[in-house]
VOGU-3710 file (C-alpha; in Angstrom, 3 decimals, decimal comma):
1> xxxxxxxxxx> 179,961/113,842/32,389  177,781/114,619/35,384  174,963/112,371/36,606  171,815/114,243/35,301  168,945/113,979/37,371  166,029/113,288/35,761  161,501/114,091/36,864  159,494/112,241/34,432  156,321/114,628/33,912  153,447/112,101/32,496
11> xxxxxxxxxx> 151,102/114,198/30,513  147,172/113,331/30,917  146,308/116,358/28,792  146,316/119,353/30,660  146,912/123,009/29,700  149,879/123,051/32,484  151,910/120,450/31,672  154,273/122,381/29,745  154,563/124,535/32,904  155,263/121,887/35,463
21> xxxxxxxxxx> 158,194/120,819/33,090  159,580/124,671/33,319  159,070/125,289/36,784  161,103/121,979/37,476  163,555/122,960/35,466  163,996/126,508/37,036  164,831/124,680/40,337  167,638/123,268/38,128  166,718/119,721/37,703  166,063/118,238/34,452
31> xxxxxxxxxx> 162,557/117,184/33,615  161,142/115,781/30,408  157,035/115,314/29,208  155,985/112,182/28,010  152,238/110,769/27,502  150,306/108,612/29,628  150,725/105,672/26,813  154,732/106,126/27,848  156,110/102,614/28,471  158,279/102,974/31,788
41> xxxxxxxxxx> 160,569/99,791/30,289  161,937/102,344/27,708  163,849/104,261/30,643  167,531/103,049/30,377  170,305/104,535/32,057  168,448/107,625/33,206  168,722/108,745/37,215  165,120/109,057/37,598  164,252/110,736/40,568  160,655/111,306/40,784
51> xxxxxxxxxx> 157,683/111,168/38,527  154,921/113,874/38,245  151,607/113,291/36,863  149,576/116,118/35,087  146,259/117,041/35,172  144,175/116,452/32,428  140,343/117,991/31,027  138,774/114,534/31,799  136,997/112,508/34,053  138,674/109,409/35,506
61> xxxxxxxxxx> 135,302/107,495/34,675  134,641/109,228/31,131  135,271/106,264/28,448  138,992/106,044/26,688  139,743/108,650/29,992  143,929/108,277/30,215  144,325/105,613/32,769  147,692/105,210/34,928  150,248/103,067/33,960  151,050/100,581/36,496
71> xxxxxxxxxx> 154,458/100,508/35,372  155,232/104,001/36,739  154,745/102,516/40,587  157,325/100,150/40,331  159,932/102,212/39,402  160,541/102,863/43,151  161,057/107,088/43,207  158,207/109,660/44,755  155,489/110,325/42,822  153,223/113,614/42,825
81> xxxxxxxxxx> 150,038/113,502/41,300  148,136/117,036/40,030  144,335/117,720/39,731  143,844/114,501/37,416  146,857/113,146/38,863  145,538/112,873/41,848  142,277/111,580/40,906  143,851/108,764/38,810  146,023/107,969/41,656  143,637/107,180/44,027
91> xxxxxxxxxx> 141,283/105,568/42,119  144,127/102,861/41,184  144,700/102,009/44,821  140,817/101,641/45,327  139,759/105,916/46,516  136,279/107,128/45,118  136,115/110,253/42,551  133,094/111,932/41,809  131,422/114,645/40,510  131,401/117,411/41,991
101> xxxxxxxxxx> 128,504/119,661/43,375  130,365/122,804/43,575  133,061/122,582/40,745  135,909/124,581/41,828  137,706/126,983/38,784  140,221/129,771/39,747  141,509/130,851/43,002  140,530/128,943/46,378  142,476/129,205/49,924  144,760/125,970/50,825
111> xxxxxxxxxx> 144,011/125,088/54,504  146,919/122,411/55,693  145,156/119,622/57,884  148,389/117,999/58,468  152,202/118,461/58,402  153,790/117,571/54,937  157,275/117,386/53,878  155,218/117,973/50,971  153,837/121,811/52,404  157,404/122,603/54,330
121> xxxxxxxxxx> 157,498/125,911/55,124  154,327/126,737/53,108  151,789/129,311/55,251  148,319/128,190/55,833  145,364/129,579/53,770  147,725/130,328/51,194  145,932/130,790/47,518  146,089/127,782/44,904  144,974/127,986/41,305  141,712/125,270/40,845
131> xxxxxxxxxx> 140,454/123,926/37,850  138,304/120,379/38,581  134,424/119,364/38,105  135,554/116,223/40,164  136,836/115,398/43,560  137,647/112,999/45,925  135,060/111,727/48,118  137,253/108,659/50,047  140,367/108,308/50,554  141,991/105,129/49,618
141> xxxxxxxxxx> 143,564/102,614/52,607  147,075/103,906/53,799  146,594/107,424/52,146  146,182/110,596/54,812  144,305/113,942/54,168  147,106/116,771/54,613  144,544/119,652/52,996  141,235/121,027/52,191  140,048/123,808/50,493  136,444/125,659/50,394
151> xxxxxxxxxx> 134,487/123,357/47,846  137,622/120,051/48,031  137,339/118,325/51,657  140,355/116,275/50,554  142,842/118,835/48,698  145,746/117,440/49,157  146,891/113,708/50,104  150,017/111,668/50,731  150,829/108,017/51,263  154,448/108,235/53,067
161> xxxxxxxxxx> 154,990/104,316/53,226  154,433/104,520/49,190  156,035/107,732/48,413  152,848/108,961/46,800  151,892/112,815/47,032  148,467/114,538/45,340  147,099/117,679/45,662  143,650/119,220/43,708  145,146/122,188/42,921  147,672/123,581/40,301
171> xxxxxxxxxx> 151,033/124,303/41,915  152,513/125,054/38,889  150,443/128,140/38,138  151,866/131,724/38,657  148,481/131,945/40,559  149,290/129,666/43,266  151,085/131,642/45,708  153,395/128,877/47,674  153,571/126,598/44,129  156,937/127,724/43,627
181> xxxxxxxxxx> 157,826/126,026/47,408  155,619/123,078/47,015  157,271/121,794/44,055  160,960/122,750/45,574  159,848/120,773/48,600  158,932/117,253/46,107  162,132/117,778/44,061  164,459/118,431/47,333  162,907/117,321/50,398  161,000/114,172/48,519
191> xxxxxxxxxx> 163,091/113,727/45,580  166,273/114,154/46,831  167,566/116,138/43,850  170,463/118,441/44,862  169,872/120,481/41,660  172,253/119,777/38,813  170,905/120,507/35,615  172,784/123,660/35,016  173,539/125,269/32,075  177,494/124,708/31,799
201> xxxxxxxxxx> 176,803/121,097/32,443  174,297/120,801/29,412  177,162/122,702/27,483  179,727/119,799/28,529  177,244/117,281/28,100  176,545/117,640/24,474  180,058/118,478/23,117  180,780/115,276/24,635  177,785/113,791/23,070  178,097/115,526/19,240
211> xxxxxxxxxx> 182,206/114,404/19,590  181,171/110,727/19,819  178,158/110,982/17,090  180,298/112,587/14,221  183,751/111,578/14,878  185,998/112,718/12,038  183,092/113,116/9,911  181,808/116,560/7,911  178,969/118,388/9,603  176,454/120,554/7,829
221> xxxxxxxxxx> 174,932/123,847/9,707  172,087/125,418/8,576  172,764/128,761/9,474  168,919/131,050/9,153  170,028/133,599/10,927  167,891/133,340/14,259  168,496/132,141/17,902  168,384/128,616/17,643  170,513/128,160/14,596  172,750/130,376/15,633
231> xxxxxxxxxx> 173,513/129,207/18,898  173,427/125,742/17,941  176,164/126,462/15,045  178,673/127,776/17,596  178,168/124,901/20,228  178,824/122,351/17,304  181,960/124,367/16,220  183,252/124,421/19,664  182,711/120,454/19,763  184,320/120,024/16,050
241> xxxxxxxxxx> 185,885/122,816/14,870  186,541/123,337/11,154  184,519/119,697/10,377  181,798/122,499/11,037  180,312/123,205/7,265  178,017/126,356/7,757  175,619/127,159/4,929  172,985/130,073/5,196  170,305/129,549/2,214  168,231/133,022/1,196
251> xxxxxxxxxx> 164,941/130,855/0,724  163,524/134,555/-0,454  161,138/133,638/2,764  163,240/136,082/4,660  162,692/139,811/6,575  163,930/142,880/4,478  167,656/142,573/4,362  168,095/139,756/6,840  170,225/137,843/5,129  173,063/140,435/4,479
261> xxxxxxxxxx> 172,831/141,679/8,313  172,865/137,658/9,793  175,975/136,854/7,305  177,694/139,806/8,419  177,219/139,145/12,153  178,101/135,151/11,356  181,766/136,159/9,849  182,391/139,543/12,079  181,047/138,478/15,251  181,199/134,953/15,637
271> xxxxxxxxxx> 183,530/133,361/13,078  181,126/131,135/11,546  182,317/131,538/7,807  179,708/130,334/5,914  178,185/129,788/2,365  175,478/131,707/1,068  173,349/130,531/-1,137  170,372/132,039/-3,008  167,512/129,769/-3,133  164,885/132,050/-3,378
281> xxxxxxxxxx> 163,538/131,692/-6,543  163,391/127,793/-6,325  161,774/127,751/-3,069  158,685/130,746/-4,618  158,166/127,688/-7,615  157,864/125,610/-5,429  155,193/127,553/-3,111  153,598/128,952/-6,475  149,622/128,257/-5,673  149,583/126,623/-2,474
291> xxxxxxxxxx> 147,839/128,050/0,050  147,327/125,822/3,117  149,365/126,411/5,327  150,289/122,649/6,695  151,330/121,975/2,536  153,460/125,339/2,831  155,610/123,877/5,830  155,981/120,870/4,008  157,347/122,296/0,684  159,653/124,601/2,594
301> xxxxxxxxxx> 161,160/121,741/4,817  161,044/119,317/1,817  163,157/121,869/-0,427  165,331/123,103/2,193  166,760/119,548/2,726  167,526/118,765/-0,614  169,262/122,562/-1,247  171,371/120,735/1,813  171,687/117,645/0,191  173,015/119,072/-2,988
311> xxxxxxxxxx> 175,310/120,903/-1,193  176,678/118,252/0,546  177,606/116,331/-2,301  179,940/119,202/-3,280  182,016/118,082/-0,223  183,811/114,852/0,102  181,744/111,491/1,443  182,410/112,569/5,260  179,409/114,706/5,341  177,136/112,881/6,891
321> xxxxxxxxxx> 175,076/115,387/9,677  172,852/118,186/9,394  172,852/120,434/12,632  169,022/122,020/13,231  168,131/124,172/15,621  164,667/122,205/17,209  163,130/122,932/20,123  161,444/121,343/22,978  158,075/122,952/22,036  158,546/122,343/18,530
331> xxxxxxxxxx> 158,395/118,547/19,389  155,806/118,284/22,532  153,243/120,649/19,781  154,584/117,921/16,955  153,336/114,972/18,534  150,018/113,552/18,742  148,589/111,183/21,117  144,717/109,784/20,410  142,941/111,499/23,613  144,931/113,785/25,136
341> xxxxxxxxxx> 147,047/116,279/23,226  146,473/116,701/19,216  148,702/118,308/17,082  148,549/121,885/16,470  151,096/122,606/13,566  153,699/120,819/11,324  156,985/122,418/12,520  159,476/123,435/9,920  162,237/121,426/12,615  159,839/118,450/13,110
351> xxxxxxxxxx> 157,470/116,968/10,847  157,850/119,322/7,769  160,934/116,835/6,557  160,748/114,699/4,156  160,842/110,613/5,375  164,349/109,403/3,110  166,820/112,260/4,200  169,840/111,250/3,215  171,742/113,428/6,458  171,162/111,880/9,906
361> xxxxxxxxxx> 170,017/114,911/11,739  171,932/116,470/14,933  169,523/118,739/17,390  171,262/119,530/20,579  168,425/121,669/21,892  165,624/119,241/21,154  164,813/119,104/24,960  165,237/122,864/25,587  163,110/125,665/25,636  163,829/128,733/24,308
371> xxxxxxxxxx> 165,150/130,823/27,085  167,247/127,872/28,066  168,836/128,491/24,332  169,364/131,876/25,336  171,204/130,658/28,127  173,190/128,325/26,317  174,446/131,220/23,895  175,247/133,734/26,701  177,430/131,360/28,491  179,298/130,689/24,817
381> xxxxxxxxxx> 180,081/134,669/24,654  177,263/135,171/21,740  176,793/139,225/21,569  173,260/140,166/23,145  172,319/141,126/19,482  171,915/137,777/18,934  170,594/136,505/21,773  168,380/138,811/22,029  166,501/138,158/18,597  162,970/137,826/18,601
391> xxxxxxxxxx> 161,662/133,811/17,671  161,306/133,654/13,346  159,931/130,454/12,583  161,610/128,114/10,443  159,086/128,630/7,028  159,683/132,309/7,499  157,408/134,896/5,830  155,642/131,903/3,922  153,278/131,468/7,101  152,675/135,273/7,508
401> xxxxxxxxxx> 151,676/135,872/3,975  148,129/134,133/4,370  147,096/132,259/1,620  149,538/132,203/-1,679  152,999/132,992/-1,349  154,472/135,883/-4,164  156,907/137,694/-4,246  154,978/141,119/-4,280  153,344/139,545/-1,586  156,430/139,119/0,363
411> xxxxxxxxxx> 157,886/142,631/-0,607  154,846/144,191/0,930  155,170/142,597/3,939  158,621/142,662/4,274  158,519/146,596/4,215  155,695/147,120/7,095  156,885/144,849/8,949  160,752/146,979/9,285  158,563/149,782/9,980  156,799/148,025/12,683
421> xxxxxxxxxx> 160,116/146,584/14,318  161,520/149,326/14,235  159,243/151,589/16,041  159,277/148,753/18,570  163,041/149,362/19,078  162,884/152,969/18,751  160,314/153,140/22,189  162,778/150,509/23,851  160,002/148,155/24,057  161,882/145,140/21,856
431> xxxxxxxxxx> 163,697/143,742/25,108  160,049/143,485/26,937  158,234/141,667/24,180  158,610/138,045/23,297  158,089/138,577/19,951  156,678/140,549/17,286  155,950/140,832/13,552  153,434/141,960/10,769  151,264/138,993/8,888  149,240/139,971/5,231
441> xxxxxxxxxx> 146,232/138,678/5,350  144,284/137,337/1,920  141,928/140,419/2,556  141,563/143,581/0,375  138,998/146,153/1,736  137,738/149,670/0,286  139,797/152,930/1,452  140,560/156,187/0,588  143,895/157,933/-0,220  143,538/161,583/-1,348
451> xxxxxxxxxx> 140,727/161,490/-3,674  140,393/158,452/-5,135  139,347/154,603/-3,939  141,479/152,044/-3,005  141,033/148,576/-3,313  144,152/146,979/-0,963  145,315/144,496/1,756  144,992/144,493/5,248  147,798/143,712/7,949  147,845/142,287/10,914
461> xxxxxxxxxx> 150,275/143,307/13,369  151,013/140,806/16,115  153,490/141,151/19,921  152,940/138,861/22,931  154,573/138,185/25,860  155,573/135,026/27,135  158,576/132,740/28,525  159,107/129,994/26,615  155,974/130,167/23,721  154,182/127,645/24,971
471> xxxxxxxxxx> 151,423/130,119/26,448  151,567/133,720/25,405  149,742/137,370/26,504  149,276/139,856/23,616  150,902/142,910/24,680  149,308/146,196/25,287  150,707/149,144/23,387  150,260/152,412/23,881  147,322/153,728/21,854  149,105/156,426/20,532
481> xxxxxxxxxx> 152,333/153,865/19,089  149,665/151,676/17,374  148,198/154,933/15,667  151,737/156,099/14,974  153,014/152,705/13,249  149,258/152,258/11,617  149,560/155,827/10,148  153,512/155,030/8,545  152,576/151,506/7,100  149,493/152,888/4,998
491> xxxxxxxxxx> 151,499/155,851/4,013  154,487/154,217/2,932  153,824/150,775/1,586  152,038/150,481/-1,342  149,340/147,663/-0,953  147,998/148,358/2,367  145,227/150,428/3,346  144,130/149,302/6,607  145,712/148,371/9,831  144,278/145,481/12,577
501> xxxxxxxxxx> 146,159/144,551/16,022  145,508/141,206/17,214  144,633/140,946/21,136  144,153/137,305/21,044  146,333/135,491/23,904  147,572/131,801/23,740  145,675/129,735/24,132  143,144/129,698/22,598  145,271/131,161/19,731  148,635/130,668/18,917
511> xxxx> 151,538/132,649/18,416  151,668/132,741/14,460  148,464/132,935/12,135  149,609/129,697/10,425
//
């Protein structure tokens, strides 16, 4: 098994820490987020080779503001502190911070005072991406100014003797032109890292991994139908083979015909034979009258275990694993820490299962982001079809039917939301949007169809952009599509008479409406 190479990104809150983890990771190193709270004692038998620390929306002298672990110095490997990073950093080792007069937000130009390893090949007056009310004012003993910008005297910083780098600015922005470079230059001219994290190596890495967890032992897949599951299903089978038990459950949650089409690809394409099992009126009594949507996740993840449990006892007493799909977003937007990051949702994958499950879990893509699945799949020969799929999330319809979940409800939705997908595909747009889908909302509004008055719901219909679904752009149709697909919904589902398209980007919104 290769020697993974490991950045430790300490999160102090900011927007952008998700993004210094990816752009780390598209140099091909691996790079995991942890919280300022993280206790440096718990690394074991990882090749740390640098640590990165995030910005954050506070001040370094606001009270409960994240303070920096001590810990993290000793651990003897470069360290690169970012906007708050920085400011943390040098107050430890006795630098001032303070407010300051001009607060700097958006572009500014990078002029390098001094030559960096740091700034290696990166041109002078170069833009960077700001976002601070504070700043350095002194430098502390042993640390050197290497930049300024127009409003930040002392931009960027570095202690050589120490191994300790800062700048003000955001490298890991699309905004900052040489970012890209800077952080190469920490990883491989600081860091050392030769760039290892590849994407056959992860491969390797976990068959190796799920071999030694399960042994001779029965494993149960939960086959939905999308990316994740499917991906992860084929990298377990090519770890275990036929100890592989692959199950597909019709929760009644799903899109219109979904779960013929997926169990069709699973046995033709990809020979996962599978069960299928028709849950869907168990898991409807169980949504009957709930409408928030935290409860909703709960129920879903709650009855979608024990449909696996049951199952499992129809095997012999080998089964022991249950094989989900979780992502690395699904777990950073999971966890809360008081001060710095709070939860946004319950994910389906995360912490909508119930406390006593009876099957230890296996997630092999628990520190992966999406497109890194992707990967994974392509280089195990899964048809672009597949691959290609846009994100469904784990609840299904349940959290795009706003409010209570029925099955009229669903049918409604599940029909103008084909006809919106496929328009999408029929303008070859489905390949340039990160995903898309149609959400009822608990609205009915007055309308008028021929002569008389109509009384019906109103959808939503939702497509971003984005790389990995941490942050995402709403995409901008053409005028005349949206018109077009508006125009076929209202006249050919029954319980819709008015059409809305959501421009909100994430953040401050996210991706689904619950």
């Amino acid at each position: 098994m290769f020697n993974r190479e490991t950045i430790l990104i300490i999160d102090f809150g900011s927007q952008y820490t998700q993004l210094i983890t990816r752009r780390v990771r598209e140099a091909n190193v691996y790079s995991e987020v942890h919280p300022h709270t993280f206790d440096p004692l718990q690394l074991k038998d990882v090749n740390l080779k640098g640590i990165i620390l995030s910005g954050g929306p506070m001040s370094v002298y606001d009270e409960d503001a994240p303070e920096l672990n001590p810990g993290l110095l000793k651990l003897n490997v470069p360290v690169l502190g970012i906007c708050y990073g920085l400011q943390v950093l040098c107050k430890h080792f006795g630098g001032t911070v303070e407010a300051a007069a001009d607060r700097e937000y958006g572009k500014s130009k990078l002029q390098i005072t001094k030559q960096s390893q740091l700034f290696n090949d990166v041109k002078d007056n170069s833009t960077v991406w700001m976002s601070h009310g504070d700043l350095l004012t002194k430098l502390p003993e042993g640390f050197e100014i290497t930049g300024k910008s127009d409003h930040s005297p002392i931009c960027a910083v570095e202690n050589i003797e120490k191994k300790i780098y800062g700048v003000q600015f955001h490298p890991e922005v699309m905004h900052t032109e040489e970012g890209t470079k800077i952080i190469r230059n920490f990883l491989f001219g600081i860091c050392g890292c030769k760039g290892n994290w590849t994407t056959q190596n992860f491969i390797d890495e976990q068959i190796k991994k799920i071999k030694e967890k399960v042994g001779n032992k029965k494993v149960l897949c939960a086959l939905s139908g999308g990316v994740d599951s499917t991906v992860a299903a084929v990298l377990v089978k090519k770890a275990i083979g036929d100890n592989l038990i692959s199950i597909h459950i019709d929760n009644g949650l799903m899109r219109k015909d979904e779960s013929k089409k997926i169990g069709e690809l699973f046995e033709e394409k990809l020979n996962l034979h599978h069960r299928h099992i028709d849950g869907s009126e168990r898991f409807l009594n169980a949504l009957k009258g709930v409408t928030d949507p935290e409860e909703k996740r709960k129920i879903i993840g709650k009855t979608f275990i024990e449909v696996f449990e049951e199952e499992a006892k129809k095997f012999d007493e080998d089964v022991e694993f249950l094989v989900q799909g979780t992502l690395y977003p699904d777990v950073i937007e999971s966890v809360q820490v008081k001060g710095v990051s709070a939860t946004i949702k319950t994910h389906h994958n995360v912490g909508g299962l119930p406390e006593k499950m009876k099957l230890n879990l296996i997630e092999p893509f628990r520190e992966l982001f999406k497109d890194e699945v992707r990967n994974v799949g392509r280089e195990l020969g899964i048809p672009e079809e597949l691959i290609g799929r846009h994100p469904f999330p784990g609840p299904g319809l349940a959290v795009r039917v706003l409010g209570e979940v029925t099955k009229p409800k669903l049918d409604i939705l599940r029909e103008a939301d084909d006809i919106f997908i496929r328009a999408i595909k029929e303008e070859g747009l489905y390949d340039k949007i990160w995903q898309a889908f149609a959400v009822l909302l608990p609205v009915s509004t007055v309308g008028v169809m021929g002569d008389s008055r109509t009384y019906e719901f109103v959808l939503a219909l939702r497509a971003v952009t984005s790389v990995d679904g941490m942050t995402a752009d709403w995409f901008s149709f053409d005028h005349d599509f949206l018109a077009s697909v508006s125009n076929k919904i209202i006249n050919k589902v029954r319980g819709i008479n008015r059409v809305v398209y959501d421009i909100s980007s994430k953040p401050p919104a996210t991706i689904e409406w619950e």
